[in-house]
GUFIMAR-759354 format. One record per residue: residue in one letter; y, x, z of N, C-alpha, C, O in turn. Coordinates in Angstrom, 1 decimal. Example, Ala and Ser with C-alpha at 12.3 -4.5 7.8 and 13.67 -1.06 7.14 Angstrom:
REM residues 2
ATOM:residu:ny:nx:nz:cay:cax:caz:cy:cx:cz:oy:ox:oz
ATOM:a:-5.7:13.2:7.8:-4.5:12.3:7.8:-3.3:13.2:7.8:-3.3:14.2:8.5
ATOM:s:-2.2:12.8:7.1:-1.1:13.7:7.1:0.0:12.9:7.9:1.1:13.4:8.0
END
This chain:
REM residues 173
ATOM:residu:ny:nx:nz:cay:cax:caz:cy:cx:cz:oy:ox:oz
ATOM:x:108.5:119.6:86.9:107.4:118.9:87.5:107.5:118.8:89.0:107.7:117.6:89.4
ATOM:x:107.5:120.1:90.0:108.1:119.9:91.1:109.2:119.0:91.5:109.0:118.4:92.6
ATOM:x:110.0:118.9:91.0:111.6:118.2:90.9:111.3:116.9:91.0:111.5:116.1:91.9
ATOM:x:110.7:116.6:89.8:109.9:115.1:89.6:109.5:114.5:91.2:110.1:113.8:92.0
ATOM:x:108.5:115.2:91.1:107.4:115.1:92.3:108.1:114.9:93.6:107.7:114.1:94.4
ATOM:x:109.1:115.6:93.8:109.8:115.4:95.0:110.6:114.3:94.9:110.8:113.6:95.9
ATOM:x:111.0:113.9:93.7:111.8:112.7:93.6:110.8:111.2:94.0:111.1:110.1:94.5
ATOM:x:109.6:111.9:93.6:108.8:110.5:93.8:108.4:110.6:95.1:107.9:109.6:95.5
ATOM:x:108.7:111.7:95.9:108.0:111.9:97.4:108.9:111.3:97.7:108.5:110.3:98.1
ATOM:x:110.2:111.4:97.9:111.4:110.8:98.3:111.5:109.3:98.3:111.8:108.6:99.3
ATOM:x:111.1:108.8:96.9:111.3:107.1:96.6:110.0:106.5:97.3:109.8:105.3:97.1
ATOM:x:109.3:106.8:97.8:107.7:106.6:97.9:108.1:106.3:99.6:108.2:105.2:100.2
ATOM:x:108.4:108.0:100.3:108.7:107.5:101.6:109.6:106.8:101.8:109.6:106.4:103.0
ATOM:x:110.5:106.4:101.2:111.7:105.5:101.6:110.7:104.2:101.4:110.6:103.5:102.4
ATOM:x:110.0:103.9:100.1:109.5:102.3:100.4:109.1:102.8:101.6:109.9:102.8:102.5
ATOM:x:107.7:103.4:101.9:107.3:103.6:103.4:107.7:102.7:104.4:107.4:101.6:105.0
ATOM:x:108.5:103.6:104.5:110.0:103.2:106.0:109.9:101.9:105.6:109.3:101.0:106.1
ATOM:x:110.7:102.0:104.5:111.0:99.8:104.9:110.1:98.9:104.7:110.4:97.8:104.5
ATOM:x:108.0:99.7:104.7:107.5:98.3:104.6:106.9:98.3:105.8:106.5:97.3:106.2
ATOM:x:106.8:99.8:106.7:107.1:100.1:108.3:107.7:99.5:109.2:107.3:99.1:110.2
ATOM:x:109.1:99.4:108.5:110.2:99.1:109.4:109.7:96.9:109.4:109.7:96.1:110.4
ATOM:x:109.4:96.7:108.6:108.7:95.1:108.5:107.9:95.0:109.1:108.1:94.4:110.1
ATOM:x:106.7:95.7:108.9:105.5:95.1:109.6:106.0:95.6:111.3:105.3:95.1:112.1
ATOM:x:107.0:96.5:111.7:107.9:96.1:112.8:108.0:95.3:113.5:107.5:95.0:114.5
ATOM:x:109.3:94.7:112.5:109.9:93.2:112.3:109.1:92.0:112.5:109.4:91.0:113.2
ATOM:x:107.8:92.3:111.5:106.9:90.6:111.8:106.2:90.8:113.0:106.1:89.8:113.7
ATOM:x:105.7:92.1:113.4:104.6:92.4:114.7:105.8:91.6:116.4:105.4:91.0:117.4
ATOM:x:107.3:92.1:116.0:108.3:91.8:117.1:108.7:90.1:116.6:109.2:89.4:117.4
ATOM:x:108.6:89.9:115.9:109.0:88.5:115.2:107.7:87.3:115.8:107.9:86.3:116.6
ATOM:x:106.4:87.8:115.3:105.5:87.2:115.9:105.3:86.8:117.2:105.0:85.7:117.7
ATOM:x:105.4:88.1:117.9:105.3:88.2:119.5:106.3:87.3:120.0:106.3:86.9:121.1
ATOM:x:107.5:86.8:119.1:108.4:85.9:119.7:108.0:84.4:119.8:108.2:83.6:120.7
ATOM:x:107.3:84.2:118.0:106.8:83.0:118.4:105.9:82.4:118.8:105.9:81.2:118.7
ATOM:x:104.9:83.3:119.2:103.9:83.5:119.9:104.5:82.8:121.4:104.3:81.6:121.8
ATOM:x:105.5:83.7:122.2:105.9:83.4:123.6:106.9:82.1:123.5:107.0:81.3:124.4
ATOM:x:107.4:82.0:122.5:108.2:80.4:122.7:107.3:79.2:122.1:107.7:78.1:121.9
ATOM:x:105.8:79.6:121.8:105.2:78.4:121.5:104.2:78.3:123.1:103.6:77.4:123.5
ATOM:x:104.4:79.4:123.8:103.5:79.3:125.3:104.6:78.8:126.0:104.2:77.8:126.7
ATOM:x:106.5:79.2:126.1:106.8:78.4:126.5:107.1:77.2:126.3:107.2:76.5:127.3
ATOM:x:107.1:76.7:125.4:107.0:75.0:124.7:106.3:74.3:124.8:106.5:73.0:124.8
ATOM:x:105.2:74.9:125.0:103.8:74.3:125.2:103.5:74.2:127.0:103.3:73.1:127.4
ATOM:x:103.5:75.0:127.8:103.4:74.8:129.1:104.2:75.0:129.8:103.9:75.5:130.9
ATOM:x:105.4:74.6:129.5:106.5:74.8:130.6:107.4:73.5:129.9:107.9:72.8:130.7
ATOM:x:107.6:73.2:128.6:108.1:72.6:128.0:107.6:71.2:128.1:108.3:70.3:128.5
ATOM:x:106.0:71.0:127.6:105.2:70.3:127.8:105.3:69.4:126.0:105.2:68.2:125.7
ATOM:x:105.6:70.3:125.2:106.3:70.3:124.0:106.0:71.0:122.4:106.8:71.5:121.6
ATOM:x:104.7:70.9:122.3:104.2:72.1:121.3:105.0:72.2:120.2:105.6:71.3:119.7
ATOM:x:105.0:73.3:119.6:105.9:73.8:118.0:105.0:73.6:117.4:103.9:73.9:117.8
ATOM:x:105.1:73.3:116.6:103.8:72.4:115.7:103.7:73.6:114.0:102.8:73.7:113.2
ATOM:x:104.6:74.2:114.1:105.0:75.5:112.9:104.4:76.8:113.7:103.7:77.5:113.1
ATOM:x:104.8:77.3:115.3:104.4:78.5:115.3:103.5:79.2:114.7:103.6:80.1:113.8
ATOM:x:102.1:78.5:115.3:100.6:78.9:114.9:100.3:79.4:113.6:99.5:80.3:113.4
ATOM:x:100.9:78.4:112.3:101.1:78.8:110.4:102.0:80.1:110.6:101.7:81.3:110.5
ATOM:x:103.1:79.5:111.0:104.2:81.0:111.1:103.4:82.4:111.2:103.0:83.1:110.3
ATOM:x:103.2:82.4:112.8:102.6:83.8:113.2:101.4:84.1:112.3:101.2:85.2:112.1
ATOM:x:100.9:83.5:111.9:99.5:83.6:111.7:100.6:84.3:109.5:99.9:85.2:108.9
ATOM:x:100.8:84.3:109.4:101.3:84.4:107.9:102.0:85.7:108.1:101.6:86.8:107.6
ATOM:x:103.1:85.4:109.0:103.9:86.9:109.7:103.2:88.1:109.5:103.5:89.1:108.9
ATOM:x:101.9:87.5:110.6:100.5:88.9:110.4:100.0:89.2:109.4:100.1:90.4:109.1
ATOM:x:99.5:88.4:108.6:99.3:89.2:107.3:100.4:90.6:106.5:100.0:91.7:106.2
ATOM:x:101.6:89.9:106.4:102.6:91.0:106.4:102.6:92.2:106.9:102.8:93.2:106.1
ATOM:x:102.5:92.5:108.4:102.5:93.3:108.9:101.0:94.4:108.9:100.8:95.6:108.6
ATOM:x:100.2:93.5:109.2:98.8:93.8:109.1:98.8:94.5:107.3:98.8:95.8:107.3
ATOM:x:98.9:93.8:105.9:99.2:94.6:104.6:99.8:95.7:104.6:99.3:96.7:104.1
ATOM:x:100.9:95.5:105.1:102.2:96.6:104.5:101.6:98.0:105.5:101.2:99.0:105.0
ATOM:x:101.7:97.7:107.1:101.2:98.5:107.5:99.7:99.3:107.3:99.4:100.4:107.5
ATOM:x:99.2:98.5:107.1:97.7:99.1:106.3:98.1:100.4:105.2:97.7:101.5:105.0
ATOM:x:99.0:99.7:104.6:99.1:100.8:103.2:100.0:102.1:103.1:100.0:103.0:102.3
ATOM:x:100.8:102.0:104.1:101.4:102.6:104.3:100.7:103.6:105.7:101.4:104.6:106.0
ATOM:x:99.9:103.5:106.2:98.6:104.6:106.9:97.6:105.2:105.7:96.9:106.2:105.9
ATOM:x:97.6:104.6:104.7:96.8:104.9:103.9:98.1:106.1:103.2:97.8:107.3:103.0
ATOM:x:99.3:105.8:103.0:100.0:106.7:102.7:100.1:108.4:103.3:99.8:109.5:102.8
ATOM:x:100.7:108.0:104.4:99.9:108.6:106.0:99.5:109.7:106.6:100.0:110.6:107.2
ATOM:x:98.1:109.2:106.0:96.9:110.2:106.3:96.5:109.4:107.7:95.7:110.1:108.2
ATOM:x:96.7:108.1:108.5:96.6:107.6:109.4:95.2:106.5:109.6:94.7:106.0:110.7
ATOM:x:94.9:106.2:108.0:94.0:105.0:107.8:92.9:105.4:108.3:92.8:106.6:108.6
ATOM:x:92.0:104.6:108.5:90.8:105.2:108.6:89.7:105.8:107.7:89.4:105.4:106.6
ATOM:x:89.2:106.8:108.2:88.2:107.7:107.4:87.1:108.5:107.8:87.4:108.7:109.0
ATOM:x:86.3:108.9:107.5:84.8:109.7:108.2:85.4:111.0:107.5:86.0:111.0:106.4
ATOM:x:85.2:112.2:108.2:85.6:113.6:107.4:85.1:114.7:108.2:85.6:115.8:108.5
ATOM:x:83.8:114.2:108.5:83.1:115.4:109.4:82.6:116.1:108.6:82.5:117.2:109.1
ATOM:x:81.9:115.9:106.9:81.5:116.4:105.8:82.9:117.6:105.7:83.0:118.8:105.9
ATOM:x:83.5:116.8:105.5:84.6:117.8:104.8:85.1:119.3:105.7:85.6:120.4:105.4
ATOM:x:84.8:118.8:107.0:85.0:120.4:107.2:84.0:121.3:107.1:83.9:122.3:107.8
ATOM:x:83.2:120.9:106.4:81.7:122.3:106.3:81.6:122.8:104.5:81.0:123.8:104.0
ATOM:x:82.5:121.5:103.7:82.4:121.4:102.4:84.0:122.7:101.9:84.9:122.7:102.8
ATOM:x:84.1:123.5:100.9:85.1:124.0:100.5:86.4:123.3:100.0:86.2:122.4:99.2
ATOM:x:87.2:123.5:100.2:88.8:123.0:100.0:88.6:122.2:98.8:88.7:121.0:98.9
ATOM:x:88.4:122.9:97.5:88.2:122.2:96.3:87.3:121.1:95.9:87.4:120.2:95.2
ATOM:x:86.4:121.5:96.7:85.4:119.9:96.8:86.3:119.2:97.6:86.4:118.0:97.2
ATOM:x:86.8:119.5:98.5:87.2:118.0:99.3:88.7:118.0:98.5:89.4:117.0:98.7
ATOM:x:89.3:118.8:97.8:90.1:117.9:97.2:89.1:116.7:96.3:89.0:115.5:96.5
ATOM:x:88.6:117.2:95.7:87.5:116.1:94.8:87.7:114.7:95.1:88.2:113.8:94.6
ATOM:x:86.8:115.0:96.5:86.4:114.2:97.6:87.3:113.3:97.9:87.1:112.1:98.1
ATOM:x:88.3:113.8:97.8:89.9:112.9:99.0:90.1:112.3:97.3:90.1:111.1:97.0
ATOM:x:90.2:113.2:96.6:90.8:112.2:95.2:89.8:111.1:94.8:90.3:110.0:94.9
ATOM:x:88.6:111.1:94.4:87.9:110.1:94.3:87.7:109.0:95.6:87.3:107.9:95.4
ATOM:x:88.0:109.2:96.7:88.1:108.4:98.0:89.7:107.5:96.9:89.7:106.5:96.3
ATOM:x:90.7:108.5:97.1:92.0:107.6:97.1:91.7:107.0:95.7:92.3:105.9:95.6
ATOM:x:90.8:107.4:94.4:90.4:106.5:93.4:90.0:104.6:93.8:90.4:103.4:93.6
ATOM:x:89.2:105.1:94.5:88.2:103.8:94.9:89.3:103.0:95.9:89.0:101.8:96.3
ATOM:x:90.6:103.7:96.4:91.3:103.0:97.3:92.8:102.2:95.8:93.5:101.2:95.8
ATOM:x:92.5:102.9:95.0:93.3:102.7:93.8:92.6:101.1:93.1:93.2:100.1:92.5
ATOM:x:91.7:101.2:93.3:90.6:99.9:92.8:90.6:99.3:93.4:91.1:98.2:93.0
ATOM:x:89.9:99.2:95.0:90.8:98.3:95.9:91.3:97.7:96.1:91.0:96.5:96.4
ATOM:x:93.0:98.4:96.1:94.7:97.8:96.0:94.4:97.2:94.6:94.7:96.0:94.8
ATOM:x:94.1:97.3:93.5:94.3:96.7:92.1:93.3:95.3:92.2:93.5:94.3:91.5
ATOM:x:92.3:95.3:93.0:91.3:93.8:93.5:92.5:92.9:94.2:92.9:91.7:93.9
ATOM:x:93.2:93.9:95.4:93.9:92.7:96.0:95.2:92.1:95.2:95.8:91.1:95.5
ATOM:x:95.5:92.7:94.6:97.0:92.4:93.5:95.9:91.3:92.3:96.1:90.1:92.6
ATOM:x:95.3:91.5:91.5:94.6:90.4:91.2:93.9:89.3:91.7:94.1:88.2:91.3
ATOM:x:93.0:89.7:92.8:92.7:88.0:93.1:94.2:87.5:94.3:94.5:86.3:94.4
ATOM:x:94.7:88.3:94.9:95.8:87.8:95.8:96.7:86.9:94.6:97.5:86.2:95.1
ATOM:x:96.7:86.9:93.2:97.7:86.6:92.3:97.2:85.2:92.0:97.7:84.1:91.9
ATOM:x:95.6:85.9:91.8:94.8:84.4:91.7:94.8:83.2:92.6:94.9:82.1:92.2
ATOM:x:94.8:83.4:94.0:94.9:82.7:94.9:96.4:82.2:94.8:96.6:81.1:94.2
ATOM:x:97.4:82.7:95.1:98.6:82.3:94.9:98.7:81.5:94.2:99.1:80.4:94.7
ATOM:x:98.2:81.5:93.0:98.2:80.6:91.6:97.7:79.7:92.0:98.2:78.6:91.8
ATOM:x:96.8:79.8:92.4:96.1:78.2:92.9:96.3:77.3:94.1:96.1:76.1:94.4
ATOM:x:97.0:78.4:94.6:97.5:77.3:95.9:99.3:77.1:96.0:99.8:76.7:97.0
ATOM:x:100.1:77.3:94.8:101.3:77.2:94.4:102.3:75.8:94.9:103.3:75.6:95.4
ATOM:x:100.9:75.1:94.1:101.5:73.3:94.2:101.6:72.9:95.5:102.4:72.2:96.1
ATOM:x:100.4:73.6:96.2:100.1:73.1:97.6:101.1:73.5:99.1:101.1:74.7:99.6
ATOM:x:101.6:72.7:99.5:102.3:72.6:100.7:101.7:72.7:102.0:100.8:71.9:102.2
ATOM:x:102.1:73.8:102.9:101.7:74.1:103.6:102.0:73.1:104.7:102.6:73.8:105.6
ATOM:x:102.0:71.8:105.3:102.4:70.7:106.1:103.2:71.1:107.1:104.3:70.4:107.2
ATOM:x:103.0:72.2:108.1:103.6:72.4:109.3:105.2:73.0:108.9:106.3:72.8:109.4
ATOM:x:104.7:74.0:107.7:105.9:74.4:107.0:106.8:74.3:106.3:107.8:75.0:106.5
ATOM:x:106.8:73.5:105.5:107.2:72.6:104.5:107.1:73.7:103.2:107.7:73.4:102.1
ATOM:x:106.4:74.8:103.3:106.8:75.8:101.7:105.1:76.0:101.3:104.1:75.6:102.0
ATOM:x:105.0:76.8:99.7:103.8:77.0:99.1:103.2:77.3:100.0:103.6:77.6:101.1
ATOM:x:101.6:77.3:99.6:100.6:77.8:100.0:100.5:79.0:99.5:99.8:79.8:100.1
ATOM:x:101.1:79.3:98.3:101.4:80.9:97.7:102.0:81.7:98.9:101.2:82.7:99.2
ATOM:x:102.8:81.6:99.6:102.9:82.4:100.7:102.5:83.0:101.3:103.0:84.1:101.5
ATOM:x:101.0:82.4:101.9:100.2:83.1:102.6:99.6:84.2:101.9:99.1:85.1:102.5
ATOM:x:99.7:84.0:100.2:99.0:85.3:99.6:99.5:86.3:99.0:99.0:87.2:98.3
ATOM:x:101.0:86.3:99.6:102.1:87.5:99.0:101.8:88.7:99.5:101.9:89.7:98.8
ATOM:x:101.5:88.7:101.1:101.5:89.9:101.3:100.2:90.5:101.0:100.2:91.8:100.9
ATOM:x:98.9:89.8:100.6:97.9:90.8:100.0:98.6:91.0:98.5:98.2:92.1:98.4
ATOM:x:99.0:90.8:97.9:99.7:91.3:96.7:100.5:92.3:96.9:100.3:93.3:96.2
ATOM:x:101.6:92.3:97.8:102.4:93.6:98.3:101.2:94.4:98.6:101.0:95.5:98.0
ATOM:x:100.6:94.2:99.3:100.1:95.6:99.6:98.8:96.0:99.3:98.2:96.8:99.9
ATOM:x:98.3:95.4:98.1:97.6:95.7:97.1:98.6:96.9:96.4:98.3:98.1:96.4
ATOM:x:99.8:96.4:95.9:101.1:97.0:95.3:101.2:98.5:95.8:101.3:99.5:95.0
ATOM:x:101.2:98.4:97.4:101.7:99.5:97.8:100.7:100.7:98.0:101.0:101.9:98.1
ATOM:x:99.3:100.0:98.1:97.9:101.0:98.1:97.5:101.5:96.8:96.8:102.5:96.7
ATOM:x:98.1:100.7:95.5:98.3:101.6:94.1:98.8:102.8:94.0:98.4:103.9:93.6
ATOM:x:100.0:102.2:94.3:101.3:103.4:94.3:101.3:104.6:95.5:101.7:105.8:95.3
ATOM:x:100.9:104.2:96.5:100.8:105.3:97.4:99.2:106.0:97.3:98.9:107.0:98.0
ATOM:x:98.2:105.4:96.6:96.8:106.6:96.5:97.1:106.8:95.3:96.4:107.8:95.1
ATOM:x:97.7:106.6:94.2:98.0:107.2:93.1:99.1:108.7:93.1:98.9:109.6:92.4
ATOM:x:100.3:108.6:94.1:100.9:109.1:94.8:99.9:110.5:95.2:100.0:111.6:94.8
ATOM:x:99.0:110.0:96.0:98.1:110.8:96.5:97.1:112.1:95.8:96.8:113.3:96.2
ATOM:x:96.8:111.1:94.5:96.1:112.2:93.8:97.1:113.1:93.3:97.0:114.2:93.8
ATOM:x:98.3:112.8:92.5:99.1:113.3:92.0:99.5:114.5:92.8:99.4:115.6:92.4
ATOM:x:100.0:114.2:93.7:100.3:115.8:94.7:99.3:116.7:94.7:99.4:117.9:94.6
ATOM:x:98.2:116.1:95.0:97.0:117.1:95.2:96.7:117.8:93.7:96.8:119.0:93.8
ATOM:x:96.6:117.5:92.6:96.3:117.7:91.6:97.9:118.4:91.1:98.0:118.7:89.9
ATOM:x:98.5:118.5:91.6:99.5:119.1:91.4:99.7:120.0:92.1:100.4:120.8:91.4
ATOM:x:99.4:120.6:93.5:99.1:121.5:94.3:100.1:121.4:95.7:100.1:122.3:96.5
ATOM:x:101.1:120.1:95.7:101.2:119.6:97.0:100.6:119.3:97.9:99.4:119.1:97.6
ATOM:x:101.0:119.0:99.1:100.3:118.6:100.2:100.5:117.0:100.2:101.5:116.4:99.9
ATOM:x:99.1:116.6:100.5:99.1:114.8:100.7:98.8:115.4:102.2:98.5:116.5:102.6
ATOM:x:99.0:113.8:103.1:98.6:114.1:104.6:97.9:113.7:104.8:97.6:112.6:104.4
ATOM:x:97.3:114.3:105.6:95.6:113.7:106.5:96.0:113.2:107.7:97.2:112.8:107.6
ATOM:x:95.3:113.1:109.0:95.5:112.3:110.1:96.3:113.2:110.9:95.8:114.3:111.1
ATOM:x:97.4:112.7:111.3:97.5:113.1:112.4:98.7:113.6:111.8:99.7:113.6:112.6
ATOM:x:99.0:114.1:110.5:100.1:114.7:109.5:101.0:114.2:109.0:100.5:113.1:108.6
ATOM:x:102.4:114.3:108.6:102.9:113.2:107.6:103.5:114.1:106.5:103.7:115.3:106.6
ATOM:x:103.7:113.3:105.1:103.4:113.5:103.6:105.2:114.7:103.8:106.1:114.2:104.3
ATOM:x:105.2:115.8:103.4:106.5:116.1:103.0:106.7:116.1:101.9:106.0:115.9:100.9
ATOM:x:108.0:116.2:102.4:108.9:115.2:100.9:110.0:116.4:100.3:110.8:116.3:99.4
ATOM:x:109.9:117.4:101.0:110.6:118.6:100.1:109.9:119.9:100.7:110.2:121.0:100.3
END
């Protein structure tokens, strides 16, 4: 069971990293075309007619992935002034039914993000020339990744590993 467990701690923080290392990527990706649509636009006298869809889509990515991956963490946000007056075993309770309701959550945005997708599939985004499904992938990813990482969550606890709280990160052996 331990063995398991670490193997999943292992596969779990590696997604981590690389949906980290993205929301990265789109946060430095954005900021670029962010500043070449201010240069284009007032210095150029030339606007990019794509940035504004671009960045604005970018962020979502970044904004998802990295959401779920603090929720991995111990980084997201949370109220936990109860918990230091309450006993260890209640607030595991507590943290497990919190990361439940964060389990339902991520499983809302993986379904209606699929639904939207679906309905906006046919539709062309003008400035961009691709689906309108696009814009609704990354709430789906990271619907995806708030399953698997509060699910993640209970499982260690209820197993008698450490999940991380703020300020902490999850070990993985």
């Amino acid at each position: 069971m331990l063995d398991n467990m670490l193997f999943v701690a292992r596969v779990t923080s590696w997604v981590a990293r690389i949906a980290l290392w993205l929301s990265v990527a789109g946060l430095v990706l954005m900021t670029a075309i962010i500043a070449a649509q201010v240069v284009f636009r007032y210095l150029l006298n030339d606007s990019l007619a794509w940035s504004e869809p671009a960045a604005v889509m970018i962020m979502g990515w970044f904004i998802f992935l990295g959401a779920a991956v603090g929720v991995r963490e111990g980084y997201h946000l949370s109220f936990d002034v109860l918990l230091y007056f309450l006993p260890a075993k209640v607030c595991g309770w507590l943290h497990s039914i919190s990361d439940g309701v964060v389990v339902g959550f991520g499983g809302c945005m993986m379904w209606f993000g699929t639904e939207l997708a679906a309905k906006t599939a046919n539709n062309a985004l003008p400035s961009l020339g691709i689906s309108g499904a696009f814009d609704f992938i990354p709430i789906i990813a990271g619907g995806v990744l708030l399953v698997i990482f509060s699910i993640e969550r209970i499982v260690r606890r209820f197993a008698g590993l450490p999940t991380a709280r703020f300020g902490e990160t999850v070990l993985e052996e």
